[in-house]
VMD Tcl script that builds the backbone (N, CA, C; Angstrom):
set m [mol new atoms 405]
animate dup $m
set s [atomselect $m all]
$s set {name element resname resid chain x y z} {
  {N N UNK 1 A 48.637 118.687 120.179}
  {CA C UNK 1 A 48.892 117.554 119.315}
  {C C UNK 1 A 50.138 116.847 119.801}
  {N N UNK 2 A 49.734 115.804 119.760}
  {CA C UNK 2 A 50.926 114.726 120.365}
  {C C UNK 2 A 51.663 114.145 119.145}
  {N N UNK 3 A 53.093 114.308 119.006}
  {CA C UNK 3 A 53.826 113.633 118.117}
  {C C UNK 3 A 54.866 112.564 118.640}
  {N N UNK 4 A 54.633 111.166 117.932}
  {CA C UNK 4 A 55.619 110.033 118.573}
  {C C UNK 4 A 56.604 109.952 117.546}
  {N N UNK 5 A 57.179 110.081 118.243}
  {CA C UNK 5 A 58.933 109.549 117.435}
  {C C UNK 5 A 58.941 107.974 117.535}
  {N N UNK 6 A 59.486 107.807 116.146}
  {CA C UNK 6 A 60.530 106.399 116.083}
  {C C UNK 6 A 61.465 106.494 116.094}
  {N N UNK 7 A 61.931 105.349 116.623}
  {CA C UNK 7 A 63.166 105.243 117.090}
  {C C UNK 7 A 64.543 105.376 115.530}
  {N N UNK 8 A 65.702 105.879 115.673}
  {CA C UNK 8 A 66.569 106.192 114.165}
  {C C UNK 8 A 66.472 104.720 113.768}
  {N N UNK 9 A 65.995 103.810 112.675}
  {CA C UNK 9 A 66.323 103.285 112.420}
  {C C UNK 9 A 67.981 102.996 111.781}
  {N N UNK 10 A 68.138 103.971 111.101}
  {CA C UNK 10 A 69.717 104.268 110.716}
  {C C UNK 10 A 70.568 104.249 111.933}
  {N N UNK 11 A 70.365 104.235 113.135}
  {CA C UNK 11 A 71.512 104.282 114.470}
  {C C UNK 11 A 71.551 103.094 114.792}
  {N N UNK 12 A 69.864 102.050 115.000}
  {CA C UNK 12 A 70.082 100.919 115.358}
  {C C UNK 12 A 70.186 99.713 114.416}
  {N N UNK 13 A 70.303 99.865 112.914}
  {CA C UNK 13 A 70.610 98.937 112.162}
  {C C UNK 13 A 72.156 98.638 111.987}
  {N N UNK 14 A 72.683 97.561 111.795}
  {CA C UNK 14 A 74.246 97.414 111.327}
  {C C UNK 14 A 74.688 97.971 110.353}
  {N N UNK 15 A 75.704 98.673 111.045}
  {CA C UNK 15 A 76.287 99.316 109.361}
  {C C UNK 15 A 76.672 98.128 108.308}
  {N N UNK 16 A 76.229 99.024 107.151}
  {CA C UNK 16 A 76.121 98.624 105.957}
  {C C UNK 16 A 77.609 98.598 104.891}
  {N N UNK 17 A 77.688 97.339 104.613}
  {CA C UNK 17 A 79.124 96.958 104.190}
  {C C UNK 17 A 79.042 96.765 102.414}
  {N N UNK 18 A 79.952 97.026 101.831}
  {CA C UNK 18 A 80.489 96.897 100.646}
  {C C UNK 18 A 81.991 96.194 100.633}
  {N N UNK 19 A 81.830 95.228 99.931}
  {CA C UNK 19 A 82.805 94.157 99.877}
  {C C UNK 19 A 83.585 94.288 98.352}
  {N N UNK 20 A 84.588 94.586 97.894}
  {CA C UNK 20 A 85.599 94.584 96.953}
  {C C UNK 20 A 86.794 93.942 96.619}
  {N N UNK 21 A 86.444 92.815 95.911}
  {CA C UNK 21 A 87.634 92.269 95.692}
  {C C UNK 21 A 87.643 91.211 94.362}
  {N N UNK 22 A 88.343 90.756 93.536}
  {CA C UNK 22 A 87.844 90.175 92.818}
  {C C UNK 22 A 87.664 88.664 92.574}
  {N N UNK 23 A 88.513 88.294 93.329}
  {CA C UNK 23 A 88.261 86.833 93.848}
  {C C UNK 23 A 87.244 86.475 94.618}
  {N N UNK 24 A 86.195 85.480 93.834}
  {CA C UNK 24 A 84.903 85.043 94.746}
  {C C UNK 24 A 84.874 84.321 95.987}
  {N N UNK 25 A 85.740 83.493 95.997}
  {CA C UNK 25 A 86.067 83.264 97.210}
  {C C UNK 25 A 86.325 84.118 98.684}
  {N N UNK 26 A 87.297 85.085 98.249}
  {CA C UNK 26 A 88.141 85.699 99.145}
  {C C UNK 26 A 86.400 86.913 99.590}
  {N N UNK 27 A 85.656 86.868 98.619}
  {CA C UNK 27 A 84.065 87.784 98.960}
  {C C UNK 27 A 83.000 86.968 100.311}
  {N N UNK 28 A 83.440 85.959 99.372}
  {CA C UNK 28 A 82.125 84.833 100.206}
  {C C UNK 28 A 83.000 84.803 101.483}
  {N N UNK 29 A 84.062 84.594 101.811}
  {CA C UNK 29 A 84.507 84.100 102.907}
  {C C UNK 29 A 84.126 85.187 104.047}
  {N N UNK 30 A 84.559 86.374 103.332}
  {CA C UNK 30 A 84.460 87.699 104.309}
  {C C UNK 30 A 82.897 87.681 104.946}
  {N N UNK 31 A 82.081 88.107 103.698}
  {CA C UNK 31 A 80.420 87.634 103.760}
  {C C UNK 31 A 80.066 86.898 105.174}
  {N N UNK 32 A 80.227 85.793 104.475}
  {CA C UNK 32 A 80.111 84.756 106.100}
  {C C UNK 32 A 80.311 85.287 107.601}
  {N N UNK 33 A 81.987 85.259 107.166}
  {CA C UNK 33 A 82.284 86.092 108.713}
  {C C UNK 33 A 81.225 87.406 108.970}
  {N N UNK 34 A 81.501 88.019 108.667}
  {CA C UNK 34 A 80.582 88.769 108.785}
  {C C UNK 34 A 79.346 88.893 109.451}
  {N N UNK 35 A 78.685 87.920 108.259}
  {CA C UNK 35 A 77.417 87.889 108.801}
  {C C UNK 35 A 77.052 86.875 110.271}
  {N N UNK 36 A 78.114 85.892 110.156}
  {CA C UNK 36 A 78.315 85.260 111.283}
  {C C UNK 36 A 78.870 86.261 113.057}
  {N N UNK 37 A 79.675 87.138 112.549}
  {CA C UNK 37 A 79.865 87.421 113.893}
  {C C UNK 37 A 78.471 88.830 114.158}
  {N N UNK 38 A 77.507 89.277 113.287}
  {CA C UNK 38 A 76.103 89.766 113.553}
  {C C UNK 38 A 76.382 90.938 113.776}
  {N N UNK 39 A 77.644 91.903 113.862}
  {CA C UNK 39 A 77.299 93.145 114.140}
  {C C UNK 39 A 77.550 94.238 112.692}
  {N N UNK 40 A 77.527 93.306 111.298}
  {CA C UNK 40 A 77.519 94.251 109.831}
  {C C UNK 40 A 76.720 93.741 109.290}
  {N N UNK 41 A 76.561 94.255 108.170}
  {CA C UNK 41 A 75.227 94.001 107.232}
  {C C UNK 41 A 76.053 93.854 105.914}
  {N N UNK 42 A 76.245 93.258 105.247}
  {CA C UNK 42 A 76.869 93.071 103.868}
  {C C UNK 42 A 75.733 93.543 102.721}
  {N N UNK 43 A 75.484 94.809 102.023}
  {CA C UNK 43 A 74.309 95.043 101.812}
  {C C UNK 43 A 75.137 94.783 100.123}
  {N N UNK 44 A 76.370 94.531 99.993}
  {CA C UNK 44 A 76.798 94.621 98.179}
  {C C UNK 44 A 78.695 94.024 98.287}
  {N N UNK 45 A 78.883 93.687 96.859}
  {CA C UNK 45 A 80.012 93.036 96.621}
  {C C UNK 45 A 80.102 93.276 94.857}
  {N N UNK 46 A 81.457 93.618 94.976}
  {CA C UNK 46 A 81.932 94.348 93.520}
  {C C UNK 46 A 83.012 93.369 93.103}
  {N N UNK 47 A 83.343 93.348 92.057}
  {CA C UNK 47 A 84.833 92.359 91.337}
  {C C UNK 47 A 85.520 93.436 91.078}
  {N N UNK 48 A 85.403 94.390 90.853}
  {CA C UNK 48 A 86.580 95.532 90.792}
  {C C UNK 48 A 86.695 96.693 90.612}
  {N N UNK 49 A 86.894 97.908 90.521}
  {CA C UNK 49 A 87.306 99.336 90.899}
  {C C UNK 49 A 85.730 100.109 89.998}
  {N N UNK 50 A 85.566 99.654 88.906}
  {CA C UNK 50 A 84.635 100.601 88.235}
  {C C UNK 50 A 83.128 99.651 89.139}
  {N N UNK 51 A 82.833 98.178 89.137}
  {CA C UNK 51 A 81.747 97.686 89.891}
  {C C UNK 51 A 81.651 98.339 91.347}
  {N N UNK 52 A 82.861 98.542 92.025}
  {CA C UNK 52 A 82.739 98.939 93.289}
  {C C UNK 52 A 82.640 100.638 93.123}
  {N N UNK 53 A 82.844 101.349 92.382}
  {CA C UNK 53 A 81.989 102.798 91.931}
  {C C UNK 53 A 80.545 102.727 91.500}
  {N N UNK 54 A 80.524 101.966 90.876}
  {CA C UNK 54 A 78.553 102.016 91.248}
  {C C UNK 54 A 78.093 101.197 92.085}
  {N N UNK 55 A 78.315 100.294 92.656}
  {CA C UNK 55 A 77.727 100.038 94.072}
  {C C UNK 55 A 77.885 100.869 95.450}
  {N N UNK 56 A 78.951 101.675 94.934}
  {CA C UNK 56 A 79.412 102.447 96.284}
  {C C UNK 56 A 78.138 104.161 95.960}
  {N N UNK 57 A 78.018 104.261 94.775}
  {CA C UNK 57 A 77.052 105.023 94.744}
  {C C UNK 57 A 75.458 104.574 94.703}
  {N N UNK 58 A 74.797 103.773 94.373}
  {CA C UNK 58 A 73.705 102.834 94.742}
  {C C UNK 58 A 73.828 102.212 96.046}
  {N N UNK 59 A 74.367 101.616 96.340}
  {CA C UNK 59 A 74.227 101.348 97.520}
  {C C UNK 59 A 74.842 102.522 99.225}
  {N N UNK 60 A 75.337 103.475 99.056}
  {CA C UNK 60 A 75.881 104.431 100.004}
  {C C UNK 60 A 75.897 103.764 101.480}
  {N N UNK 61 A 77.185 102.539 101.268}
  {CA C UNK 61 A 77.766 101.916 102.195}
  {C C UNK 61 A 78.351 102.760 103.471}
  {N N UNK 62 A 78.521 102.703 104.394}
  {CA C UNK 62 A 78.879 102.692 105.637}
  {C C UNK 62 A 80.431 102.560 105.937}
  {N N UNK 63 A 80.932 101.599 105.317}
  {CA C UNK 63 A 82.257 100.970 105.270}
  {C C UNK 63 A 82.648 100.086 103.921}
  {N N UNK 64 A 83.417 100.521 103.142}
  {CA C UNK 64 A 83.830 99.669 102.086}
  {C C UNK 64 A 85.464 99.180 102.346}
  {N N UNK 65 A 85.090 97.584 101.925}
  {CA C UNK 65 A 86.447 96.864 102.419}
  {C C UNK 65 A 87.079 96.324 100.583}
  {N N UNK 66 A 88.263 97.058 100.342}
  {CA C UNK 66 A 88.598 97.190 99.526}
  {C C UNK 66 A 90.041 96.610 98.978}
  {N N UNK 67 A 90.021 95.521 97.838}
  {CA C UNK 67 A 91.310 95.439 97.460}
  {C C UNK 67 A 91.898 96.136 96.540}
  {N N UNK 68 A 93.291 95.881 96.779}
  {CA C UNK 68 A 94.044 96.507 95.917}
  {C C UNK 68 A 94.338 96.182 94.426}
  {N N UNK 69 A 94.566 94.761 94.193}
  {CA C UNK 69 A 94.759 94.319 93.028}
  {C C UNK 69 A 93.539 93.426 92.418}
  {N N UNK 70 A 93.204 94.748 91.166}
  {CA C UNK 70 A 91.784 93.570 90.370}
  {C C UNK 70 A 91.851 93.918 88.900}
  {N N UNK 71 A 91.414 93.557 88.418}
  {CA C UNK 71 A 91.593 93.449 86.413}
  {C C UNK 71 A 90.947 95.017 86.527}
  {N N UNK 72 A 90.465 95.846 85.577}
  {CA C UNK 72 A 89.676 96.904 84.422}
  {C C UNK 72 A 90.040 97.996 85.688}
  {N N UNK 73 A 89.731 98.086 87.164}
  {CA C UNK 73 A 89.945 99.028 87.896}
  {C C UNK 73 A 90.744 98.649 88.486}
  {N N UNK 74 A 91.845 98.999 89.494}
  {CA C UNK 74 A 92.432 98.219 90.326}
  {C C UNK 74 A 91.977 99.339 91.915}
  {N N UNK 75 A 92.228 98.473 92.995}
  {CA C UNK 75 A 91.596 99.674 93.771}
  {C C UNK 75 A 92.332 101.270 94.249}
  {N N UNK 76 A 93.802 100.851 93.970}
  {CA C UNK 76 A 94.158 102.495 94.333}
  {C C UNK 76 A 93.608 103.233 93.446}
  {N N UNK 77 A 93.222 103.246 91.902}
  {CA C UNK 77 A 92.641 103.760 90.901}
  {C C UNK 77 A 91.353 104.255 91.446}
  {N N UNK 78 A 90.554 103.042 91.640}
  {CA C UNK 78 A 88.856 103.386 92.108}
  {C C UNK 78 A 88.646 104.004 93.430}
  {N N UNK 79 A 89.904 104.382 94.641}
  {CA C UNK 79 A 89.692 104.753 95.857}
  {C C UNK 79 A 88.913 105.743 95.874}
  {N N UNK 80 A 89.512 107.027 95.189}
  {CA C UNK 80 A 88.888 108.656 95.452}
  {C C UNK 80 A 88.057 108.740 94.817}
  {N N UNK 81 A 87.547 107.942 93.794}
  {CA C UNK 81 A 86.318 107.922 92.870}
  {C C UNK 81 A 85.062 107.153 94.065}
  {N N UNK 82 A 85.524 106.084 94.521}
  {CA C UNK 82 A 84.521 105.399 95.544}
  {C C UNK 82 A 84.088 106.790 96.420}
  {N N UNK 83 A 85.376 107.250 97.174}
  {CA C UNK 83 A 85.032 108.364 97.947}
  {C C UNK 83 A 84.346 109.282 97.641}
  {N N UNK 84 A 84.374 109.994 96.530}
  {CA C UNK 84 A 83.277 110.611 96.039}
  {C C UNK 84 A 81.781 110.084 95.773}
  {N N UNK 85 A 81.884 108.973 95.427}
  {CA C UNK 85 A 80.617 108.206 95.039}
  {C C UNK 85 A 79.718 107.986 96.119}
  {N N UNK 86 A 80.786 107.901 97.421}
  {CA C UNK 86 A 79.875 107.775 99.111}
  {C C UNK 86 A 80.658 108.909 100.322}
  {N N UNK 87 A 80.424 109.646 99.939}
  {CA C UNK 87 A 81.639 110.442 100.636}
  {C C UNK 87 A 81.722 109.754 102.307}
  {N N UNK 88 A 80.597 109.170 102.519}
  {CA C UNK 88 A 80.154 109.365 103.835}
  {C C UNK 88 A 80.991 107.873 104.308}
  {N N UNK 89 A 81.390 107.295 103.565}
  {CA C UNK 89 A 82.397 105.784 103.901}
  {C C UNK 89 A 83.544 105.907 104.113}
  {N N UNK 90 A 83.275 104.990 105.118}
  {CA C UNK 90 A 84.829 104.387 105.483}
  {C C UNK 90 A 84.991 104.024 104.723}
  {N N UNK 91 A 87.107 103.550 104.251}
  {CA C UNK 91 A 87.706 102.733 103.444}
  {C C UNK 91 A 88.472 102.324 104.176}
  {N N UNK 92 A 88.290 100.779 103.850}
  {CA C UNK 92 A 89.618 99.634 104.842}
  {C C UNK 92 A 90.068 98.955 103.365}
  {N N UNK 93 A 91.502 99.423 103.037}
  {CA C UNK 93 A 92.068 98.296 101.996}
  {C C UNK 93 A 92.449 97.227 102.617}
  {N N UNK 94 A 91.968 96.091 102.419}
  {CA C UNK 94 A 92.192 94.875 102.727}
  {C C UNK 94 A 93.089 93.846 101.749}
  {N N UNK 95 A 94.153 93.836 101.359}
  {CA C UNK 95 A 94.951 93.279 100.516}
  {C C UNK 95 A 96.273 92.454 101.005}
  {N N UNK 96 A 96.588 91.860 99.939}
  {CA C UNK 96 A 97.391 90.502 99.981}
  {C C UNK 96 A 99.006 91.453 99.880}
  {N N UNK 97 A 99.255 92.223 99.025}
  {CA C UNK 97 A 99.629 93.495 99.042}
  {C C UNK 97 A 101.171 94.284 100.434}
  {N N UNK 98 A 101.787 93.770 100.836}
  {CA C UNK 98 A 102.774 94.314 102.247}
  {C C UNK 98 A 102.571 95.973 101.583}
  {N N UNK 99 A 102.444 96.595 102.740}
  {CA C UNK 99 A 102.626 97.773 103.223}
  {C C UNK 99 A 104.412 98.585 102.646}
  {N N UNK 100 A 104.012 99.605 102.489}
  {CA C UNK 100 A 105.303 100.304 102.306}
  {C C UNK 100 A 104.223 101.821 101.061}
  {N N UNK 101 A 105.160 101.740 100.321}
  {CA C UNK 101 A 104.800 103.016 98.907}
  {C C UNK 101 A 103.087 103.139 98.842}
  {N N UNK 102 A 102.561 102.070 98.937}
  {CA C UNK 102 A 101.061 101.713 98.062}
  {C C UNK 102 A 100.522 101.756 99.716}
  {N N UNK 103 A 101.048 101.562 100.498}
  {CA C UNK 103 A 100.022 101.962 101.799}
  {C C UNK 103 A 100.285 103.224 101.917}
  {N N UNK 104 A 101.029 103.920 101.648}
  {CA C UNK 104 A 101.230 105.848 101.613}
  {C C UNK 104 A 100.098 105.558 100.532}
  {N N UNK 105 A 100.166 105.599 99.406}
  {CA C UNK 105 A 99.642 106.149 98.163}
  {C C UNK 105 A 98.192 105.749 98.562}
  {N N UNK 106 A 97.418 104.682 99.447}
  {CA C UNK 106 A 96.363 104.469 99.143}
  {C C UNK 106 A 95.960 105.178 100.814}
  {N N UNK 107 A 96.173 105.323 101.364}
  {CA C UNK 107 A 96.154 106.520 102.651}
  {C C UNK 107 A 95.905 107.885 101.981}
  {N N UNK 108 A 97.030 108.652 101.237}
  {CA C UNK 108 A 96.953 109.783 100.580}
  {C C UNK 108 A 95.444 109.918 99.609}
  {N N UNK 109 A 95.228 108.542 99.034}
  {CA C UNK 109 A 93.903 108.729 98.050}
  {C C UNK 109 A 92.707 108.490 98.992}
  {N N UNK 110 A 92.698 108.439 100.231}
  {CA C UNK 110 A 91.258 108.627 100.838}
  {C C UNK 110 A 90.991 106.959 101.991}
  {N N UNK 111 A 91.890 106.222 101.986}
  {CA C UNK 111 A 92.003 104.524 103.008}
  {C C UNK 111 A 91.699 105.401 104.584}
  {N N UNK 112 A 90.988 104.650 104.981}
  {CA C UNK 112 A 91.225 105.000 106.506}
  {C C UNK 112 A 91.965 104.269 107.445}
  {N N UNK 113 A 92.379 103.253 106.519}
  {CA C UNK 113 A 92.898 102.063 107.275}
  {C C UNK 113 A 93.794 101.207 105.944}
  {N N UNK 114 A 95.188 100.567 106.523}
  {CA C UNK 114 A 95.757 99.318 105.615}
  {C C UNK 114 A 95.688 98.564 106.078}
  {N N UNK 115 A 94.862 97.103 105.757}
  {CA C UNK 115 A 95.362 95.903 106.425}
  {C C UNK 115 A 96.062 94.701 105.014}
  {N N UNK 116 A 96.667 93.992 106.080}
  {CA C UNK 116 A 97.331 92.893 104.694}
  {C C UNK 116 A 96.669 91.433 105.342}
  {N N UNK 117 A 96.229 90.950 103.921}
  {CA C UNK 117 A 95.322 89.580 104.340}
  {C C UNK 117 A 96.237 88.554 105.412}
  {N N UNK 118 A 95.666 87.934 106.221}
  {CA C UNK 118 A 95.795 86.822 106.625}
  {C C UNK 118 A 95.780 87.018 108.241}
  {N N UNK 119 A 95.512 87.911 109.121}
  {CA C UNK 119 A 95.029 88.154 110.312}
  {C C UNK 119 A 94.036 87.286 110.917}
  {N N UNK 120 A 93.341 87.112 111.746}
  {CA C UNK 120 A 92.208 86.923 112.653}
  {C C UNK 120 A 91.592 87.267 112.161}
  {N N UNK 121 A 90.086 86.988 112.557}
  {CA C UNK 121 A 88.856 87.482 112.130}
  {C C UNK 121 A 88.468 88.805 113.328}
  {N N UNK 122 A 89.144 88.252 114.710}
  {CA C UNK 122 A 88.873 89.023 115.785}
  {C C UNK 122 A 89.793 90.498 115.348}
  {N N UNK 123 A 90.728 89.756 114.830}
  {CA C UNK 123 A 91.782 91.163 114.807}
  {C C UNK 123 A 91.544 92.030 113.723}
  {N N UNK 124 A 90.309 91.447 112.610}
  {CA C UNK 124 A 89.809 92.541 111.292}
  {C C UNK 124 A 88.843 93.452 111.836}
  {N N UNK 125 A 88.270 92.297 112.611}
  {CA C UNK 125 A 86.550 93.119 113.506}
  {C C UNK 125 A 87.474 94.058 114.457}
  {N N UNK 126 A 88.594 94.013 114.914}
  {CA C UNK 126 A 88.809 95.606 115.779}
  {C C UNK 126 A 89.323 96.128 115.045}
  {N N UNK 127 A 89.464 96.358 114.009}
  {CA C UNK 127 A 90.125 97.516 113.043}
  {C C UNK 127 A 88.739 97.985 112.092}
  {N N UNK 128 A 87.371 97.047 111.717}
  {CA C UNK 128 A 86.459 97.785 111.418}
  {C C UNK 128 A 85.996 98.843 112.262}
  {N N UNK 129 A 85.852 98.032 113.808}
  {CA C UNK 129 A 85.365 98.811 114.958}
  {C C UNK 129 A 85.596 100.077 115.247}
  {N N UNK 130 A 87.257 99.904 114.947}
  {CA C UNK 130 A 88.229 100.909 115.240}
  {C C UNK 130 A 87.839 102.392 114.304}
  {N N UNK 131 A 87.629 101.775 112.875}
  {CA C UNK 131 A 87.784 102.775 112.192}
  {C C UNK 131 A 86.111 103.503 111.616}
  {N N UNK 132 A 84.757 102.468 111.836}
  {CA C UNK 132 A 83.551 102.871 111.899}
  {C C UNK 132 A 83.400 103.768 113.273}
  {N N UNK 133 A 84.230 103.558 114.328}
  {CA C UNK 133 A 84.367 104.209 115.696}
  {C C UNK 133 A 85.025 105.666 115.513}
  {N N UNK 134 A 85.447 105.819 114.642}
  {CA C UNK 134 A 86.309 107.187 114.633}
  {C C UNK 134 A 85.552 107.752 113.346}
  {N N UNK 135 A 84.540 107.632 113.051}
  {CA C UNK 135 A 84.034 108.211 112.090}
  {C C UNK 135 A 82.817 109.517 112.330}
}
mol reanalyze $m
mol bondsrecalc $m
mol representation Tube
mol addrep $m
């Protein structure tokens, strides 16, 4: 008996992104990029810490890009809860936010990465790369 394999679909699809933040704008913009530069999949988008805990468990994202400051959850709150919810995700806090105490504290709760808004688009895509690459 002859058995054919298919090919992993899960290896050759784009990883699958979860977007967190609560400003609609600052969602859609990412979105775009995103989907514009073709190598992620934006499969969900949360307004804040408890939305991005059940999308992060319904949807079992790949990479969740996460802010820090949002109304009912805020994200250092929702980090280790997300992590549990997908164990299998990356976390990139992506916030407006400078680095210092709250980039320890959100490292210590499970971040794989800090970035602070206003970079390149080239220079976000090598720190997803970077950190879906070391996973």
């Amino acid at each position: 008996m002859t058995t054919t394999l298919e090919p992993d679909e899960t290896r050759l699809a784009a990883p699958r992104v979860l977007i967190v933040d609560d400003t609609e704008d600052a969602r859609s913009l990412l979105r775009i990029r995103l989907a514009n530069h073709g190598s992620y999949c934006v499969v969900g988008e949360a307004v804040d810490g408890l939305d991005a805990i059940r999308q992060a468990r319904l949807l079992q994202p790949e990479l969740v890009i996460l802010d820090m400051a949002m109304p009912r959850m805020d994200g250092l709150e929702a980090l280790p809860l997300i992590r549990s919810a997908a164990p299998a995700a990356r976390v990139i806090v992506l916030t407006v936010l400078q680095p210092g105490t709250l980039e320890e504290m959100a490292l210590a709760a499970g971040a794989d990465c800090y970035v602070v808004k206003g970079g390149t688009l080239k220079q976000f895509i090598g720190v997803i790369d970077a950190v879906l690459g070391a996973a």
